[in-house]
C-alpha positions in Angstrom: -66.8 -4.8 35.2 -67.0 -1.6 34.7 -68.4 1.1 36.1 -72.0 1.1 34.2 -74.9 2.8 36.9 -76.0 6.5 35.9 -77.6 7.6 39.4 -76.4 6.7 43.0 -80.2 6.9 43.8 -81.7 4.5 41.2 -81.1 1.1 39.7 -82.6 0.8 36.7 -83.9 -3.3 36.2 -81.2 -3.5 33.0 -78.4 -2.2 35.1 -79.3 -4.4 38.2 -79.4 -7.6 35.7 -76.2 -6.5 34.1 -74.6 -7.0 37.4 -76.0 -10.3 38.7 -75.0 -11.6 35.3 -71.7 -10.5 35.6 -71.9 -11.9 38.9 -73.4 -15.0 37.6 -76.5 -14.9 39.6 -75.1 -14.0 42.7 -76.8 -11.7 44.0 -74.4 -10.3 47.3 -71.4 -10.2 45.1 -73.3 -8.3 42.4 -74.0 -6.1 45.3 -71.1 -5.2 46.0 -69.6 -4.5 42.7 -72.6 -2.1 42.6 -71.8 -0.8 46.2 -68.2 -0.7 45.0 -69.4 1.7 41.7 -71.9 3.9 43.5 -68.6 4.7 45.9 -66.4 5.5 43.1 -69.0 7.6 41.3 -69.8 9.3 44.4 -65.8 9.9 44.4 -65.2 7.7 47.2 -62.8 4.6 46.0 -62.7 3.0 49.4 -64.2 -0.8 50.1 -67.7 -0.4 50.6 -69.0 -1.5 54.3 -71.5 -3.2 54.8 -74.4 -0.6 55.2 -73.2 0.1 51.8 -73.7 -3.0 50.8 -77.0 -3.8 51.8 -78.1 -0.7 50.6 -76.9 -1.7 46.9 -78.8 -5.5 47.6 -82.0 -3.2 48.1 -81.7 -1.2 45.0 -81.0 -4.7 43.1 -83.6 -6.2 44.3 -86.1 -3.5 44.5 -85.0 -3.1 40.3 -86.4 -6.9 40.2 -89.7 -6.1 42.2 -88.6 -8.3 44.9 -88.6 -7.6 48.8 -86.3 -5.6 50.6 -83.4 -7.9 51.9 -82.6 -8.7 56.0 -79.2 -7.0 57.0 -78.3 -9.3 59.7 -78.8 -12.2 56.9 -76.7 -10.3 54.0 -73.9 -9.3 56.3 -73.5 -13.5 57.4 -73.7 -14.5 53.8 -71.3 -11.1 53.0 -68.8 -12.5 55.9 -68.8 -15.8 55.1 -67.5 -15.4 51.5 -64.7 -13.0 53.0 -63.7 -15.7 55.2 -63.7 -18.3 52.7 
């Protein structure tokens, strides 16, 4: 995927459905594609951690009108894909 977001602020609700489709619904790995992008437009191309992350899940989610996510939960669903 490429990269496809226009602000490191903002996601707009197109952009944040572009990646959960690309990330076939997933919603954690679609953050951190997006987590991954905002780094490299920011002009950072190191792995997002997982502050990052989460912080990508919010704007996703807040795009969708839905609630902001729980860390602790997103970092054990982000470490158990790592680890699998």
């Amino acid at each position: 995927m490429t990269t496809n977001i226009a602000s490191l602020e903002n996601v707009s609700l197109e952009e944040a459905l572009t990646y959960l489709d690309a990330a076939n619904g997933d919603e954690i790995m679609a953050a951190y594609e997006l987590a991954r992008h905002r780094n490299a437009l920011d002009g950072d191309h190191e792995e997002p951690d997982d502050a990052e992350v989460h912080h990508a899940l919010f704007l996703l989610r807040r795009a969708r009108g839905l609630s902001a996510p729980s860390f602790d939960l997103m970092r054990v669903q982000l470490r158990s894909r790592i680890a699998a």
